[in-house]
C-alpha angles and dihedrals in degrees: 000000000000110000107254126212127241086248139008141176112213127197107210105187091054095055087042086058096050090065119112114254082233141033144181096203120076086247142005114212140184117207121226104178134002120177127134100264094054143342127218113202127168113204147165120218113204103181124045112275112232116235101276126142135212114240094197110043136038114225141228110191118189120185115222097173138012133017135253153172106263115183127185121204112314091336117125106263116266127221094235110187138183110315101027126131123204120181132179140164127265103273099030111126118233134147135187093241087179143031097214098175142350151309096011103204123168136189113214122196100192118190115221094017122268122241116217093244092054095110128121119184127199096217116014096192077064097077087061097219102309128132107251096222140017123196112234090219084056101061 
């Protein structure tokens, strides 16, 4: 957990526009905040996200470019596109099944916060080998 300050101003489509054009990992992401009580990310997924869920944190995912296929739980999946908010509850199941346009660059509001390791797939085999998240200071 990176030590947050009291206030901060963040420029997101500077930080969208930091992302590597590829990736091997499912998703690249750049913290903004990560205290106990909620964590902000942006990040870009390049690859589709296997149905998994969070058991600590409920999330509130924005998305500020792109578009993709955003499914939760047995639903049929949805086209979700800039501007767009989807929120769900820890332990509800969702996945990205398709990159429709990009870049796909989210914003992600997580409460509590969520810790990187805070994945559950479904499937695990699913992710095909692939590292689930990359952070945008490591590359």
């Amino acid at each position: 957990m990176t030590d947050t300050p009291r206030f901060a101003f963040h420029d997101v489509a500077d930080i969208a526009a930091r992302f590597p054009d590829h990736a091997e990992s499912i998703l690249v992401d750049a913290y903004l905040t990560d205290s106990p009580e909620a964590s902000a990310r942006v990040f870009r997924i390049y690859h589709p996200l296997p149905a998994h869920y969070h058991r600590h944190c409920d999330e509130h995912l924005y998305l500020y470019s792109g578009a993709v296929r955003f499914q939760i739980g047995d639903a049929p999946a949805r086209l979700i596109e800039p501007g767009q908010l989807v929120t769900f509850k820890r332990e509800v199941i969702h996945a990205i099944v398709e990159i429709v346009a990009e870049p796909a660059v989210f914003l992600t509001l997580d409460t509590p916060r969520r810790a990187p390791n805070d994945v559950v797939f479904i499937e695990p085999e699913a992710a095909r080998g692939r590292a689930f998240v990359a952070n945008l200071d490591d590359l």
